[in-house]
C-alpha positions as CSV (number, residue, x, y, z in Angstrom):
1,X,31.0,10.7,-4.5
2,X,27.4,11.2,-4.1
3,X,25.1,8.3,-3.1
4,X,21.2,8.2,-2.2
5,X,19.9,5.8,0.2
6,X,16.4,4.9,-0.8
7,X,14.5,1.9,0.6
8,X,11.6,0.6,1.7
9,X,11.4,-0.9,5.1
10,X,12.1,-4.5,6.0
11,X,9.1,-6.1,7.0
12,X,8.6,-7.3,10.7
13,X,12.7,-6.2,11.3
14,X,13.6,-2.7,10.1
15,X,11.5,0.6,9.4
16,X,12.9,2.4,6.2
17,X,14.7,4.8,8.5
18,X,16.8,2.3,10.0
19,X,17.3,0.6,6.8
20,X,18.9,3.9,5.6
21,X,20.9,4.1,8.5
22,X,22.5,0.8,8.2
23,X,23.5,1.1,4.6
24,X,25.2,4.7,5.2
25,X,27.2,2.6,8.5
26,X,28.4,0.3,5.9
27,X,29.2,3.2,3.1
28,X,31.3,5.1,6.0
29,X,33.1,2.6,7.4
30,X,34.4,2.4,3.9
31,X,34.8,5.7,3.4
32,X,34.0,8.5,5.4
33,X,34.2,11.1,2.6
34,X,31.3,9.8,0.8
35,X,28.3,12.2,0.3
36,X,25.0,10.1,1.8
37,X,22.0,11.4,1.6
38,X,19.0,9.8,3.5
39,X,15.7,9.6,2.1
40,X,13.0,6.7,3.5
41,X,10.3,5.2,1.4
42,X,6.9,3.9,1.1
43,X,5.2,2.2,-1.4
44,X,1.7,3.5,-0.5
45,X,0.9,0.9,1.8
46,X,1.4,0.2,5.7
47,X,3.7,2.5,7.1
48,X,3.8,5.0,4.4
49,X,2.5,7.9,6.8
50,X,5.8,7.1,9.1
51,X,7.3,8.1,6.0
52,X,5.8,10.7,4.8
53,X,6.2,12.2,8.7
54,X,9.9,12.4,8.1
55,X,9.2,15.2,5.8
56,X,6.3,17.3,6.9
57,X,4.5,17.6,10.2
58,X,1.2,15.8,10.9
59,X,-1.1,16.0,13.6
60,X,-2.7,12.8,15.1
61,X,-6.6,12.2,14.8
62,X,-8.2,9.4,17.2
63,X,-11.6,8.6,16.8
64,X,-13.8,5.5,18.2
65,X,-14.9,3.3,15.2
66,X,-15.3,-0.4,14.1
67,X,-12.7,-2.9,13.4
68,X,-13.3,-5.1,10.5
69,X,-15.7,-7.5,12.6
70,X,-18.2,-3.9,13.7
71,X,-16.6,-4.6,17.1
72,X,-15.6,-1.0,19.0
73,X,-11.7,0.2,18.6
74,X,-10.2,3.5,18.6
75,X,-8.4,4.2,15.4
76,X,-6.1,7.4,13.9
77,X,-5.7,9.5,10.9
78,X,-2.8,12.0,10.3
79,X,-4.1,16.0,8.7
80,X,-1.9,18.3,7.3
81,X,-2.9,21.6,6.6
82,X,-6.3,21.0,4.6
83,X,-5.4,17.1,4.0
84,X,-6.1,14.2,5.7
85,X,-4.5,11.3,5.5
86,X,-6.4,7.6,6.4
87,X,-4.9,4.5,6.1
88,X,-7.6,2.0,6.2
89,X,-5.3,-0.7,7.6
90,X,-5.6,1.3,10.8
91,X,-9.8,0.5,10.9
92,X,-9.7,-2.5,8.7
93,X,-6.5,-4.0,8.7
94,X,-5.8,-7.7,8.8
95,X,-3.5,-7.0,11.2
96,X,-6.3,-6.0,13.9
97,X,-7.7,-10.1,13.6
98,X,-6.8,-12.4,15.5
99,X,-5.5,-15.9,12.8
100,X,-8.7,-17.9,13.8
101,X,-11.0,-14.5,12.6
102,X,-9.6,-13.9,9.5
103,X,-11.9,-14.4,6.9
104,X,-12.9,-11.9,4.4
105,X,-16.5,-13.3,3.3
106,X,-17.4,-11.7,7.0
107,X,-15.1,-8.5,7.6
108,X,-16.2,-4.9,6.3
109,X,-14.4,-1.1,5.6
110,X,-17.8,0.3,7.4
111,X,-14.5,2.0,10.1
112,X,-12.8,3.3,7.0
113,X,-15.6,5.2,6.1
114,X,-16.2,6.4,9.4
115,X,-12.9,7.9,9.2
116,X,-13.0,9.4,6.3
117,X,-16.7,10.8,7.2
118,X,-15.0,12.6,10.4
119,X,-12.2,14.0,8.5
120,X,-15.4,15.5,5.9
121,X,-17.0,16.6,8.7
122,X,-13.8,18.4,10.4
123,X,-13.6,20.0,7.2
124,X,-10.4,18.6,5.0
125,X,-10.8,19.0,1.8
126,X,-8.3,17.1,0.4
127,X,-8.5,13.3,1.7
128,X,-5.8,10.8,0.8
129,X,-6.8,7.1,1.4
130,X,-3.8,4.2,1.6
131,X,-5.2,1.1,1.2
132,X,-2.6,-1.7,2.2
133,X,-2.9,-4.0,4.5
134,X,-6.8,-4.8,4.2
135,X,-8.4,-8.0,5.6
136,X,-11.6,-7.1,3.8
137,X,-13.3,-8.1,0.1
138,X,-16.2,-5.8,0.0
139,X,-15.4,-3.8,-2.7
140,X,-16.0,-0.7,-0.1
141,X,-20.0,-1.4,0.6
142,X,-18.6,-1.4,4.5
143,X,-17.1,2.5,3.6
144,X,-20.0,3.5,1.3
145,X,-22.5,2.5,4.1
146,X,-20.6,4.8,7.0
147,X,-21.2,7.3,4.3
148,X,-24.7,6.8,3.5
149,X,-25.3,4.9,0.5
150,X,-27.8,2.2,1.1
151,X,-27.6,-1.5,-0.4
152,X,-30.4,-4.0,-0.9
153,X,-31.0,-7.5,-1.8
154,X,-33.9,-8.9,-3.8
155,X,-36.3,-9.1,-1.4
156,X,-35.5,-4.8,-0.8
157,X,-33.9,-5.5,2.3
158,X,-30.7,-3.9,3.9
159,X,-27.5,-6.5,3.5
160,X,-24.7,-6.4,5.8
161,X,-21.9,-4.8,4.4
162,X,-19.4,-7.4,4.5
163,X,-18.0,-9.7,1.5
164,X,-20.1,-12.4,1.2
165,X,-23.1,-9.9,1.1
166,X,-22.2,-8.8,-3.1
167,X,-23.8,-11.2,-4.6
168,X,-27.0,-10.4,-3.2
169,X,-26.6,-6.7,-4.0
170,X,-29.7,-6.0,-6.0
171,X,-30.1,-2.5,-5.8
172,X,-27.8,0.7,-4.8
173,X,-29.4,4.0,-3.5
174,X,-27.2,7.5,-3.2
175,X,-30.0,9.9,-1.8
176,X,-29.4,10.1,1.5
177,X,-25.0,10.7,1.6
178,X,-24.1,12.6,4.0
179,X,-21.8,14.9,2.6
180,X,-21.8,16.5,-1.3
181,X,-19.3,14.5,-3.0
182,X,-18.0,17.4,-5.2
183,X,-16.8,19.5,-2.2
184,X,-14.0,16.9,-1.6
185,X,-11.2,15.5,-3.7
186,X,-10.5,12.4,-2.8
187,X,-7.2,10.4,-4.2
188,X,-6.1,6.6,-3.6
189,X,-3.2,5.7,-3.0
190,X,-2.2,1.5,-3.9
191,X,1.0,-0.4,-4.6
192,X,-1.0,-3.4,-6.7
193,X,-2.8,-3.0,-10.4
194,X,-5.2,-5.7,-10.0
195,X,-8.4,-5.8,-11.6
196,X,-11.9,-5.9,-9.5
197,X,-12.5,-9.7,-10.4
198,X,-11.5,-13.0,-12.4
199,X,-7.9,-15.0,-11.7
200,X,-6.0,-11.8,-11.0
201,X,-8.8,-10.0,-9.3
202,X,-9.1,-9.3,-5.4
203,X,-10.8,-13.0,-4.5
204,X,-8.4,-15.4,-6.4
205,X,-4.8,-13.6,-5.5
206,X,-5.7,-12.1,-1.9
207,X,-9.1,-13.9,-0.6
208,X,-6.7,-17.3,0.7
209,X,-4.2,-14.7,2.7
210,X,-7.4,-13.3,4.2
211,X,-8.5,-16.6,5.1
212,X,-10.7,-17.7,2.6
213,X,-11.6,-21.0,1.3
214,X,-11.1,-21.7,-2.1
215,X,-14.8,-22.3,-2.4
216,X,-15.6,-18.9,-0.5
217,X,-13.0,-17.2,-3.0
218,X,-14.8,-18.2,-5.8
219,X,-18.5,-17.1,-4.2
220,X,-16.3,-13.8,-3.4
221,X,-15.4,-13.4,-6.8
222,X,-19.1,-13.9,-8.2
223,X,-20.1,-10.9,-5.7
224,X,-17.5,-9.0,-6.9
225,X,-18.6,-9.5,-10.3
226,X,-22.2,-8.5,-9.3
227,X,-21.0,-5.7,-7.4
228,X,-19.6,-4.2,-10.7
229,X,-22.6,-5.3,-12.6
230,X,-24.8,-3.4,-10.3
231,X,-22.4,-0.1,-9.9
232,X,-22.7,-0.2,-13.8
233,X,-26.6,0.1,-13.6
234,X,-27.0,2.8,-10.5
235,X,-24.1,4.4,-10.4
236,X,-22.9,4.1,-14.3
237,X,-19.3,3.5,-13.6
238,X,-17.7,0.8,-15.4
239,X,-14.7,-0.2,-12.8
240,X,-13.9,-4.1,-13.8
241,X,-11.0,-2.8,-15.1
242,X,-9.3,0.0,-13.8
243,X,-5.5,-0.9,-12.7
244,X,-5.7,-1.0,-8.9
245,X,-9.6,-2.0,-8.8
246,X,-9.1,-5.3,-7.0
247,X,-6.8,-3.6,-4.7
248,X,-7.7,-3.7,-0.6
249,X,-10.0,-6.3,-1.5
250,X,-12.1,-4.5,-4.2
251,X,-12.0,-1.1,-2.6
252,X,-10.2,0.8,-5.3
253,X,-13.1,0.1,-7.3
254,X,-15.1,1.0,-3.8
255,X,-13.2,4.0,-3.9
256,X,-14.0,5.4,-7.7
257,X,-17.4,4.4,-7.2
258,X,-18.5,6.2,-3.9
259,X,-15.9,9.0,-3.7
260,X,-15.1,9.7,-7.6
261,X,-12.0,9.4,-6.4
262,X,-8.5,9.0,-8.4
263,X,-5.9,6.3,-7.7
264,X,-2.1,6.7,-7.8
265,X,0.1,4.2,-7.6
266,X,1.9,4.1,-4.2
267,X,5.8,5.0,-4.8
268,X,4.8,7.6,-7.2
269,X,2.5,9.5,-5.1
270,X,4.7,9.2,-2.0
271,X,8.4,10.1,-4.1
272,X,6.2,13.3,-5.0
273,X,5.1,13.9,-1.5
274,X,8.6,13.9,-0.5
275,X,10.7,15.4,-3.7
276,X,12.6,12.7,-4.3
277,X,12.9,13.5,-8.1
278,X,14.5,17.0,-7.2
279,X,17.1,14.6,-5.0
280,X,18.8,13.6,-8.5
281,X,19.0,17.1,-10.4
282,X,22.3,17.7,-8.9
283,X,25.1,15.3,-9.0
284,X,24.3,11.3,-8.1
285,X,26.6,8.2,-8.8
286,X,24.8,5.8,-7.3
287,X,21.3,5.0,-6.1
288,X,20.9,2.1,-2.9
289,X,17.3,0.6,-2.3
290,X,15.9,-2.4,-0.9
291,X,13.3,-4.4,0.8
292,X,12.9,-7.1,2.9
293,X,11.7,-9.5,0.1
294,X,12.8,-9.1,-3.6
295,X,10.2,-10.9,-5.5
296,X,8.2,-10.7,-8.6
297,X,5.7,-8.2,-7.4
298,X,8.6,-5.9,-7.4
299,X,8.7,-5.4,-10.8
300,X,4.9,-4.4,-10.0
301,X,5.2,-0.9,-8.7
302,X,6.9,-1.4,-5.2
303,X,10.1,0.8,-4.1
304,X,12.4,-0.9,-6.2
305,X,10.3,0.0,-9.7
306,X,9.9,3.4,-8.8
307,X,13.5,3.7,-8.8
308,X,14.6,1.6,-11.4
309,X,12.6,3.7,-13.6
310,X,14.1,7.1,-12.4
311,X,17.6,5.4,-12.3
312,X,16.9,4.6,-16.1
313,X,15.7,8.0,-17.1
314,X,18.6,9.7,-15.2
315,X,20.9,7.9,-16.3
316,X,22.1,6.7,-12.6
317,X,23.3,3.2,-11.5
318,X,21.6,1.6,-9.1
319,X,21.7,-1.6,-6.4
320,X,19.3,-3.7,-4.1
321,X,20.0,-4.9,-1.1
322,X,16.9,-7.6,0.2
323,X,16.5,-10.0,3.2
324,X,15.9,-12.3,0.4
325,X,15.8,-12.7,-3.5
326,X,13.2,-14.9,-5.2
327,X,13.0,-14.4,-8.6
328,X,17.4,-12.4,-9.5
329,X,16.4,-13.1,-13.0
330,X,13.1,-11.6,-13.7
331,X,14.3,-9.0,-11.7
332,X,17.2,-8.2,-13.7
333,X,15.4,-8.4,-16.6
334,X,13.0,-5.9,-15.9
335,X,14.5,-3.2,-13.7
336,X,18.1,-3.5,-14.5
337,X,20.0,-3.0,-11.2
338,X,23.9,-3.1,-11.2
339,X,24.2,-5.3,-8.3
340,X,21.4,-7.8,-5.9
341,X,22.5,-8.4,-2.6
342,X,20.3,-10.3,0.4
343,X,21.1,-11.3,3.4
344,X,19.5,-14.9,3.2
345,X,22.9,-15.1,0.4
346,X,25.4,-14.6,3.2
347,X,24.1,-18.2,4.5
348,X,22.0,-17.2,8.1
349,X,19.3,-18.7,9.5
350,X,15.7,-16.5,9.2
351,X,15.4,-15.5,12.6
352,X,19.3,-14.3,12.4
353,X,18.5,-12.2,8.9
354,X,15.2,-10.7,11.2
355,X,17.2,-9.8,14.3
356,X,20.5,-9.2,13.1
357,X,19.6,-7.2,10.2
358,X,21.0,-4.3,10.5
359,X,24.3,-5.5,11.4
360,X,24.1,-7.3,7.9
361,X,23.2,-4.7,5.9
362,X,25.7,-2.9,7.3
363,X,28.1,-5.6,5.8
364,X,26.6,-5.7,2.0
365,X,26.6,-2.2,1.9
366,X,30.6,-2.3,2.8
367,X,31.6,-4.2,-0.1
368,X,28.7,-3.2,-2.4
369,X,30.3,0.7,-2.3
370,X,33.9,-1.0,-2.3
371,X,33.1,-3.0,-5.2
372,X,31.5,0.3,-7.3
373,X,34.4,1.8,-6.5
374,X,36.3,-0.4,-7.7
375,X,34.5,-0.3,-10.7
């Protein structure tokens, strides 16, 4: 029997390595004959490059830049060969705010850009941007800024490139980039397909977890419609709605507009970066993913769709195991697992499913082979 181990990591408890390792503990102390075979994913948002360096070999790049609030902070980016890899987390991540600063009206991507101007400048040609994670709305002005575009208001005046500065955009000026935009190919990675604006834009579903009011939500989502208004008129790209716009707070729209640049949804870009479609050529009888939370943005491009849809076109089985399950019904509905398994089931406290998680995945996985076997 031939099983791959496939998840994403628990958040705050296990990385996707560890996840892997507790599910093939469980499958072994079953039986010890079964064929596992190891392979950690991503969706394309924070993390992924830990992923992606458990297949290939990439070299660290520090460089001093801002943090969402312009302060000073030394931030990385991983290069392979003639690719660079930024994840703009690491320069404008919520998770470099304090709770009291978070609030996406005043944060900017002006660090992301300064990344991904030094990896230009060292020469990559090939620059991959992940953009989980954000505590930013500002559709990439902050980026396109560190880059050299210039933004004005009505009065021709500079704005500060943060979120509550798009609705006084009133004019966009290219002349003076500094680099030629054509020399570079530029891909986006996301794991969301949200429009630029409106009640499933970037304001409305991320501005409150990026602390927001709703009132500044709905001033953010005005300046992200004026945003794409003026990008229309200076830059004639129509971005509204492109799937994965209103990702990173507007910045896969940022992205097509000031890099040309192409976006890919998350699991499909990293299974390709790390052949996990060649994995299921030769002999598989069962497929074991999983994530911390099992909800109904699974179904929208996470781990757990990007193997349900393989499963489906090869014809392989397929099981979740979770720290918790939300929404079993919708998600058996749409992705068609044999089997849901979470930890929060088995009756634990939270803080026992966070520390002792590995111990209980161990467990499920135990009786979910035993059960498939008998089966």
């Amino acid at each position: 029997m031939r099983v791959v181990i496939a998840p994403d990591k628990f958040k705050g408890s296990l990385s996707a390595l560890e996840v892997c390792l507790a599910i093939e503990n469980g499958i072994k102390k079953f039986d010890s004959s079964i064929e596992t075979i190891k392979h950690p994913l991503a969706d394309g948002g924070e993390g992924t490059l830990d992923i992606l360096q458990n297949y290939f070999e990439l070299k660290t790049v520090s460089l001093l830049v801002k943090d969402p609030l312009f302060r000073d902070i030394t931030a990385t980016y991983m290069v392979s060969e003639d690719t660079a890899y930024i994840e703009m987390s690491n320069a404008s991540g919520l998770q470099l705010l304090r709770e009291e600063e978070k609030n996406c009206c005043n944060t900017t991507t002006f660090g992301t850009g300064q990344l991904i101007l030094d990896a230009v400048q060292k020469g990559f040609k090939n620059i991959v941007l992940f953009i989980g994670g954000s505590a930013t709305n500002d559709a990439g002005i902050g980026m396109a800024t560190a880059l050299g575009y210039q933004f004005y208001n009505a009065d021709n005046k500079s704005i500060e490139p943060i979120g509550k500065s798009l609705l006084s955009i009133h004019k966009i000026e290219n002349d003076k980039l500094l680099f030629t935009l054509s020399d570079i190919n530029f891909t986006v990675v996301c794991d969301v397909k949200n429009p630029l604006y409106g009640p499933n834009g970037a304001a409305y579903v991320y501005g409150g977890q990026k602390g927001a009011s709703s009132e500044e939500i709905e001033t953010l989502d005005l300046g992200l419609q004026n945003f794409s208004k003026q990008v229309s008129k200076y830059l004639h790209k129509e971005v509204a709605e492109i799937l994965g716009a209103g990702a990173a707070g507007g910045l896969g729209a940022g992205a097509v507009c000031f890099l040309n640049a192409t976006i890919k949804s998350g699991i499909d870009f990293v299974m390709e970066q790390t052949g996990f479609d060649a994995l299921l050529k030769d002999q598989v009888d069962l497929i074991i993913t999983g994530e911390g939370s099992v909800d109904k943005q699974t179904i929208e491009g996470k781990v757990i769709k990007g193997i349900s849809e393989r499963a489906i076109q090869n014809n392989i089985p397929f099981s979740i195991i979770s720290g918790i399950v939300k929404d079993e019904k919708l998600i058996q509905e749409n992705l068609h697992p044999k089997s849901i398994a979470s930890i929060m089931e088995l009756g634990v406290t939270t803080a026992d499913a966070m520390k002792n998680a590995a111990l209980h995945i161990n467990g499920i996985a135990h009786k979910l082979i035993k059960e498939h076997k008998a089966n």
